[in-house]
N, C-alpha and C positions, 0 to 999 in steps of 0.2 A: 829545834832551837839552833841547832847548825845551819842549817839551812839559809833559817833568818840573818844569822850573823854574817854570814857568808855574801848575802844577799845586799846587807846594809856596808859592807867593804867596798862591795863595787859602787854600789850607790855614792857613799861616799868620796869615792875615788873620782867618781867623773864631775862630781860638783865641784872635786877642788880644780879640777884642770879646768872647767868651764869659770873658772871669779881667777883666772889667773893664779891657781897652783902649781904652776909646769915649768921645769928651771927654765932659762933660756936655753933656746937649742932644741927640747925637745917638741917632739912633731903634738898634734894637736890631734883627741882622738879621733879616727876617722868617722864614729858614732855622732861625734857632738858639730865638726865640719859639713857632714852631710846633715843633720838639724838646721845649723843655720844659712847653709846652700837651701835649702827647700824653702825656707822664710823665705830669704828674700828673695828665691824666685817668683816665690806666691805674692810680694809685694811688686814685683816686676809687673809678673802680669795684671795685677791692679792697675796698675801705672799706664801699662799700654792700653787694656782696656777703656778707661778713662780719657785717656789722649785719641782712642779712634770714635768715644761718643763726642768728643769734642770739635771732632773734625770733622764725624758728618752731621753736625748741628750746627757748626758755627765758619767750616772750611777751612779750617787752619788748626794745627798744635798748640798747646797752650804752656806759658810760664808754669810751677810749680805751685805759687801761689794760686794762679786763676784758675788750674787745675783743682786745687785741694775746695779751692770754694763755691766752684759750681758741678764739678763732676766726680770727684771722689770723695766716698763718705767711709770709707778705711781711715779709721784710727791707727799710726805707725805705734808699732813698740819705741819704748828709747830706749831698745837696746841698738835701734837702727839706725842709721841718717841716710836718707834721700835726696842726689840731687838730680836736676835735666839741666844738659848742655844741649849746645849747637840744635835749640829749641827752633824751627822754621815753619814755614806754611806745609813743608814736606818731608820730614821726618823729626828726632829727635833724640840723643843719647841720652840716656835713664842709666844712672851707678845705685847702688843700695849698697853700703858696710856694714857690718857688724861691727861695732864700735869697742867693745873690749878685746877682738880676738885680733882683727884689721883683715878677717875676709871681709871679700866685696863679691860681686855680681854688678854685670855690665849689661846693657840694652841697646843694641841701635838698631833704630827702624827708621823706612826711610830708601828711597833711589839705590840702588843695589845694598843696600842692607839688607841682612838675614833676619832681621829681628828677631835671632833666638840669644838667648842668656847665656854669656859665660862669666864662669867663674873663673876663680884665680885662688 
Protein backbone atom coordinates (compact mmCIF):
# COMPACT_ATOMS: atom_id res chain seq x y z
CA UNK A 1 0.00 0.00 0.00
CA UNK A 2 2.91 2.27 0.40
CA UNK A 3 4.33 1.48 -2.26
CA UNK A 4 1.26 2.41 -4.38
CA UNK A 5 0.89 5.61 -2.60
CA UNK A 6 4.27 6.54 -3.10
CA UNK A 7 3.96 5.50 -6.65
CA UNK A 8 0.75 7.79 -7.31
CA UNK A 9 2.87 10.97 -5.63
CA UNK A 10 5.17 10.90 -8.28
CA UNK A 11 2.63 10.19 -10.87
CA UNK A 12 0.97 12.86 -9.88
CA UNK A 13 3.67 15.21 -9.47
CA UNK A 14 4.82 15.03 -13.08
CA UNK A 15 1.13 15.48 -14.51
CA UNK A 16 0.94 18.55 -12.80
CA UNK A 17 4.34 20.02 -14.12
CA UNK A 18 3.31 18.49 -17.52
CA UNK A 19 -0.69 20.86 -17.78
CA UNK A 20 1.56 23.69 -16.37
CA UNK A 21 1.86 23.13 -12.39
CA UNK A 22 5.47 24.50 -12.17
CA UNK A 23 5.69 28.18 -10.56
CA UNK A 24 7.49 30.32 -12.98
CA UNK A 25 11.17 29.95 -12.88
CA UNK A 26 11.17 26.46 -12.36
CA UNK A 27 12.98 24.17 -14.82
CA UNK A 28 10.88 21.57 -16.51
CA UNK A 29 11.31 17.86 -15.58
CA UNK A 30 14.04 16.53 -17.49
CA UNK A 31 11.75 13.18 -17.85
CA UNK A 32 8.80 14.93 -19.34
CA UNK A 33 11.55 17.66 -21.90
CA UNK A 34 13.11 14.58 -23.13
CA UNK A 35 9.30 12.99 -23.86
CA UNK A 36 8.37 15.68 -25.88
CA UNK A 37 12.20 16.12 -27.43
CA UNK A 38 11.55 12.54 -28.70
CA UNK A 39 8.01 13.53 -30.26
CA UNK A 40 8.87 15.88 -32.10
CA UNK A 41 11.83 14.50 -33.37
CA UNK A 42 9.86 11.50 -34.39
CA UNK A 43 7.55 14.02 -36.06
CA UNK A 44 10.59 15.64 -37.68
CA UNK A 45 11.54 12.79 -39.16
CA UNK A 46 8.11 12.31 -40.53
CA UNK A 47 8.44 15.49 -42.04
CA UNK A 48 11.79 14.85 -43.69
CA UNK A 49 10.85 11.67 -44.65
CA UNK A 50 7.91 12.80 -46.46
CA UNK A 51 9.81 15.81 -48.12
CA UNK A 52 12.53 13.27 -49.56
CA UNK A 53 9.46 10.87 -51.08
CA UNK A 54 8.38 14.10 -52.53
CA UNK A 55 11.37 15.08 -54.02
CA UNK A 56 12.22 11.97 -55.56
CA UNK A 57 8.78 11.78 -57.15
CA UNK A 58 7.97 15.04 -57.87
CA UNK A 59 11.95 16.91 -57.78
CA UNK A 60 11.16 19.48 -55.69
CA UNK A 61 10.29 20.08 -51.53
CA UNK A 62 6.91 20.62 -50.83
CA UNK A 63 4.57 23.38 -48.88
CA UNK A 64 3.23 21.97 -45.71
CA UNK A 65 -0.04 21.74 -47.09
CA UNK A 66 0.94 19.66 -50.28
CA UNK A 67 3.00 17.84 -48.03
CA UNK A 68 0.19 16.72 -45.58
CA UNK A 69 -1.91 15.80 -48.75
CA UNK A 70 -0.14 13.79 -50.85
CA UNK A 71 2.94 12.36 -48.80
CA UNK A 72 2.32 12.30 -45.18
CA UNK A 73 -0.30 10.24 -43.59
CA UNK A 74 0.90 11.06 -39.85
CA UNK A 75 -1.77 12.42 -37.79
CA UNK A 76 -0.03 15.54 -35.54
CA UNK A 77 -1.02 15.46 -31.80
CA UNK A 78 -2.44 19.08 -31.00
CA UNK A 79 -0.24 19.06 -28.47
CA UNK A 80 2.18 20.08 -31.48
CA UNK A 81 2.28 22.80 -34.33
CA UNK A 82 4.35 22.21 -37.34
CA UNK A 83 5.69 24.51 -39.56
CA UNK A 84 8.23 24.62 -43.02
CA UNK A 85 10.13 27.63 -44.08
CA UNK A 86 12.54 28.58 -46.56
CA UNK A 87 10.54 25.57 -48.38
CA UNK A 88 12.70 25.30 -52.10
CA UNK A 89 13.41 22.96 -54.84
CA UNK A 90 16.66 22.30 -52.52
CA UNK A 91 16.08 21.96 -49.08
CA UNK A 92 13.74 23.21 -46.39
CA UNK A 93 13.47 24.36 -42.44
CA UNK A 94 10.97 22.05 -40.52
CA UNK A 95 10.31 23.64 -36.53
CA UNK A 96 7.88 21.30 -34.48
CA UNK A 97 6.70 23.09 -30.71
CA UNK A 98 5.26 21.72 -28.05
CA UNK A 99 2.57 23.98 -27.49
CA UNK A 100 1.90 24.05 -23.72
CA UNK A 101 5.53 23.94 -22.56
CA UNK A 102 7.04 26.24 -25.84
CA UNK A 103 10.01 23.53 -26.53
CA UNK A 104 10.53 23.36 -30.04
CA UNK A 105 12.75 21.18 -32.43
CA UNK A 106 14.30 22.55 -35.52
CA UNK A 107 15.05 20.76 -39.04
CA UNK A 108 17.31 22.04 -41.87
CA UNK A 109 18.13 20.13 -44.73
CA UNK A 110 19.29 21.25 -47.60
CA UNK A 111 22.96 22.65 -49.38
CA UNK A 112 25.25 22.57 -46.31
CA UNK A 113 22.60 21.76 -43.93
CA UNK A 114 23.12 18.94 -41.35
CA UNK A 115 19.75 18.00 -41.35
CA UNK A 116 19.97 16.69 -37.88
CA UNK A 117 17.41 18.10 -35.11
CA UNK A 118 18.04 20.51 -32.56
CA UNK A 119 16.44 21.26 -29.76
CA UNK A 120 16.34 24.06 -27.67
Amino acid sequence: MVRCAGTCVILTALACGACGGQREGDEMPAMLRQRFQTEMKMILRDVRLAEEQALALEGSYLGLDELRGRYMNRSLPEAYSVNLDSVTADGFVAEVMHRASGLSCRLAVGERRAGVPRCD
